[in-house]
N, C-alpha and C positions, 0 to 999 in steps of 0.2 A: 522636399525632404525625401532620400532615400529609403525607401522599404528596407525593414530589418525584421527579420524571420527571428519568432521568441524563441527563447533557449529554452528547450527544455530538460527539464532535472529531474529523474526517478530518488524516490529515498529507500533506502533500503535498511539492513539492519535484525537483530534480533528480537522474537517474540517480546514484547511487551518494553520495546527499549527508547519509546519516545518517536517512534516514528514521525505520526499525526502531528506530534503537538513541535515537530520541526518542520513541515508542511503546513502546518498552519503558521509560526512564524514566515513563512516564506510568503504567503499568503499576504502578509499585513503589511511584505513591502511592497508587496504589486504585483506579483505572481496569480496566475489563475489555478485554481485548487482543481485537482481531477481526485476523487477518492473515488478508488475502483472497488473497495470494500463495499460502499455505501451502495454503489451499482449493482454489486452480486447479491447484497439485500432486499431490495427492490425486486430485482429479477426474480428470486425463488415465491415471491408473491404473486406473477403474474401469470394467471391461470395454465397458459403457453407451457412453462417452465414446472410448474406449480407440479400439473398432472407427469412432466416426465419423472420430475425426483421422486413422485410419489409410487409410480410405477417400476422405477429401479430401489429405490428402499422403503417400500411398504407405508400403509396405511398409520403405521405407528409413531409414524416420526408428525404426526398432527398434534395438534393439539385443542381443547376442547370449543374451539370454535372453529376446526376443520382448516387451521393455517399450518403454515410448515415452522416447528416447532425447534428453533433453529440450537440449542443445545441436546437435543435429541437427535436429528439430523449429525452435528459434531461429534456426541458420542460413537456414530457409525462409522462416519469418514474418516478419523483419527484412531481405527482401531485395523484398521486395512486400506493398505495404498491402492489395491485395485479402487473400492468403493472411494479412496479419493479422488484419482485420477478420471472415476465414472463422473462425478460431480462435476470434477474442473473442464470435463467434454463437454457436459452440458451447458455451464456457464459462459468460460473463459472467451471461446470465439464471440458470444454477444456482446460481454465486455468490452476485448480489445476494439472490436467493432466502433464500438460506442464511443472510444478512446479516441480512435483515428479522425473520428466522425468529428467531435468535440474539438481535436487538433488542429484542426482542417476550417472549420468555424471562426477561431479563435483569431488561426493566421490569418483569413482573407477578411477580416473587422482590423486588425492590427492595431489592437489594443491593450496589448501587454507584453510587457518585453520578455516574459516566460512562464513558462510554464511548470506547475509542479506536481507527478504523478504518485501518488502512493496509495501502492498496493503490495498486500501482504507477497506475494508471489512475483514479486517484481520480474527476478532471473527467470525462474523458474517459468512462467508463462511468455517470458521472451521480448517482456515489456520493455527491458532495459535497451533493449533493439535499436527501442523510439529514441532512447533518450541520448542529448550532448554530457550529459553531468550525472554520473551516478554519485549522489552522497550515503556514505554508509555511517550512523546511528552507531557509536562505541557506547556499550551501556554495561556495567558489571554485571554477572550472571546474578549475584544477590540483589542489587537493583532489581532486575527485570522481575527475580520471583519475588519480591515485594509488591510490585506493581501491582502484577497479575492477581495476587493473593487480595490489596485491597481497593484495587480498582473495576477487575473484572471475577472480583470472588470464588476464583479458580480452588479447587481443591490442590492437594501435597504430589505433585508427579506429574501434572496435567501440562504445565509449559513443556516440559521435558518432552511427554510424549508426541505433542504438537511441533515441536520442534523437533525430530525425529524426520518430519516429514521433509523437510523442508533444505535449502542447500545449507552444507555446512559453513557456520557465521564464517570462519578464515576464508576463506575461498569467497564468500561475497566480500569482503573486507579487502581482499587483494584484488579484487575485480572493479571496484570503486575505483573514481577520480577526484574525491575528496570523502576528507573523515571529521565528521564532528564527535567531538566527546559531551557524552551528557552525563557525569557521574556526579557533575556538581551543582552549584545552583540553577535556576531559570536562565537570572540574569548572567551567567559566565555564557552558557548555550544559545542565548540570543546576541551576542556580542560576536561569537564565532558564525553564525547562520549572519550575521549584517558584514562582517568580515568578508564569505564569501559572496554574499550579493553584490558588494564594492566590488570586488578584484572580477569577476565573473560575468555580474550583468549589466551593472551601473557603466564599467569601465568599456562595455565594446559600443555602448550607444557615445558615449565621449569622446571616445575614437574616430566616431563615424561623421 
């Protein structure tokens, strides 16, 4: 049986537009999950990491058991692009690091026919680089601040501001090789994410 190098697919898309929960369908058809979010969470906890953010934005961003306080930290980052761009210095290389690492693991087991990366900063940290398939996450701007509002109990202006940062959604949407809409139910978004896993992943092992 021919060696087939998995595909891998970045998801991209707007603040609070279902990213994850189209990554995790991808997940459930045999795709290997890379959540880079979950890695940049980890990391600001290890000591390494711990003492630089803490030495670039002060003692304050702890919280009362001396951990990094990660809505206080947000508050800072999201209010000056320099102090974001300090944070993404600090992280981002151990991430992708860890990406590659993980990519590279993955291929020489040859146990999935793809891969699926999502992270908030896809373009933006150049992640997309990696990827064969960028899908871009259509989500209504009222959707999204729904979401945020009763998911991640965001305050009135706070997606905005966060997204502010970040590439403007048209240009990641033009920049995509496929578009899923999530404006509607689960089930229509799961029917579309298995649509492309046929045409996309299913179909080059069939091929082969």
């Amino acid at each position: 049986m021919n060696f087939i190098k998995p595909k891998i697919i970045g998801i991209t898309g707007g603040i609070s537009s279902g990213k994850s929960t189209i990554a995790r369908m991808l997940a459930s058809l045999g795709a290997e999950y890379i959540d880079a979010d979950e890695m940049c969470h980890k990391l600001i906890h290890l000591k390494k990491f711990k003492d630089k953010i803490i030495e670039r934005f002060g003692i304050a961003i702890q919280d009362n058991f001396d951990k990094i306080d990660r809505a206080k930290l947000a508050n800072i980052v999201f209010q000056d692009k320099n102090c974001l761009d300090d944070l993404c210095n600090i992280l981002h290389p151990v991430v992708i690091e860890q990406i590659r690492s993980k990519i590279t693991e993955i291929e020489k087991q040859g146990r999935r026919k793809a891969i699926v990366i999502d992270a908030a900063l896809l373009e933006e940290s150049e992640l997309s680089l990696m990827c064969d398939f960028v899908i871009f996450v259509n989500t209504s701007k009222d959707h999204r601040l729904m979401r945020s509002k009763t998911s991640r109990h965001w305050a009135e202006g706070e997606l905005e501001k966060r997204e502010h940062f970040q590439m403007i959604l048209e240009e990641k949407k033009k920049n995509a090789e496929y578009i899923i809409d999530n404006n509607l139910t689960i089930e229509n978004t799961f029917r579309q994410v298995k649509e492309f896993w046929q045409h996309y992943i299913e179909n080059v092992y069939f091929r082969k």
